[in-house]
Legacy VTK file of the C-alpha trace (Angstrom):
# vtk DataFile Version 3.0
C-alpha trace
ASCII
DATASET POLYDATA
POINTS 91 float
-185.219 39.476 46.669
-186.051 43.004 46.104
-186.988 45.506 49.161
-189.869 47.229 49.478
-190.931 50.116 51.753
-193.491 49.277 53.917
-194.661 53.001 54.505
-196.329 52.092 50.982
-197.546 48.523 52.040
-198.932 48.543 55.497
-201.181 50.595 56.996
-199.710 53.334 59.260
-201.393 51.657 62.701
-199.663 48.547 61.970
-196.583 50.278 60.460
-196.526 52.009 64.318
-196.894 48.433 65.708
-194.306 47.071 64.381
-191.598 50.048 65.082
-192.678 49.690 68.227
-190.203 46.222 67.949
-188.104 47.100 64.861
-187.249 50.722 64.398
-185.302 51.324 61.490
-184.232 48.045 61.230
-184.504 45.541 58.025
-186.432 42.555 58.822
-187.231 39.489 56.640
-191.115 38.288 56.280
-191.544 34.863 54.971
-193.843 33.754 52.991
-196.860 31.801 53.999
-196.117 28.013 53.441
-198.880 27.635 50.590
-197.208 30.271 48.516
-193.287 28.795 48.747
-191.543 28.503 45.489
-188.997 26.121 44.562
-185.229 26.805 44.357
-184.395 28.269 41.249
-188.282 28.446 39.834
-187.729 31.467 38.678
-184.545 31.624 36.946
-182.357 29.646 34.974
-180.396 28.599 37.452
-181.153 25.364 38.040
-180.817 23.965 34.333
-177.842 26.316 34.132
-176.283 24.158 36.912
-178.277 20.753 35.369
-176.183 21.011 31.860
-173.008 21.946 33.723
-172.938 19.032 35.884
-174.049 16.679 33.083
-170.710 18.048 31.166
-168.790 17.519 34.162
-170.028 13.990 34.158
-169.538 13.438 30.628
-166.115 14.284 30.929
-165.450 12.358 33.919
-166.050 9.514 31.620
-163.690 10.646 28.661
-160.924 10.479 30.489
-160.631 13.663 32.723
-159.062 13.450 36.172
-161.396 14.814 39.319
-158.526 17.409 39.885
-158.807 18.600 36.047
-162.122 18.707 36.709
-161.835 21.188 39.313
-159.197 23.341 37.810
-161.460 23.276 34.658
-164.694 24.348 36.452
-163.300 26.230 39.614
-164.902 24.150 41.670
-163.543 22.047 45.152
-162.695 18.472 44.649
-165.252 17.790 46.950
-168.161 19.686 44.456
-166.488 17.305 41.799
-166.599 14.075 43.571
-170.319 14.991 44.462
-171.500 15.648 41.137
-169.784 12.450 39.428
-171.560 10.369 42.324
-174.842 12.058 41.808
-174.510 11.720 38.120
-173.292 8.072 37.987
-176.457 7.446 40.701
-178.846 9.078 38.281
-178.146 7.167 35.384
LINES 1 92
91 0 1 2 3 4 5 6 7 8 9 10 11 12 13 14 15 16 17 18 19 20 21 22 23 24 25 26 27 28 29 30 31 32 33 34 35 36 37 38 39 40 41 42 43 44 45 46 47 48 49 50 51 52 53 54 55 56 57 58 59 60 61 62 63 64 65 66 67 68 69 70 71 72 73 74 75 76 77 78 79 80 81 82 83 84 85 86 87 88 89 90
């Protein structure tokens, strides 16, 4: 999320308006529910994190403990257990 300064956005009546409740402050605007995005739409996050847990999975299955697992990915062996269930549930 990138800031943007809303002396160059709003016009200076509402710009007054709202310093009137935040003065200085940052404040968060969401967007309108019609123009949402989904998690990870706009990076590579989300296959990123796709192909990692299908390796996780695939070694699950050759043999790899759920505590190697962890060590191997630095992840809890909660996130592990998670994944191999989601995985297995997927297939």
């Amino acid at each position: 999320m990138s800031y943007k300064k809303a002396i160059y956005i709003l016009p200076n009546d509402l710009l007054e308006k709202v310093q009137e409740y935040v003065d200085g402050e940052f404040i968060y605007i969401p967007r309108k529910s019609g123009n949402k995005r989904e998690w990870g739409s706009r990076t590579s996050t989300r296959q990123e994190l796709y192909k990692r847990n299908k390796q996780i999975y695939e070694d699950y299955l050759a043999g790899y403990s759920s505590q190697g697992l962890s060590r191997k990915y630095f992840l809890s062996l909660k996130s592990i257990q998670r994944i191999i269930r989601e995985q297995k549930n997927s297939d």
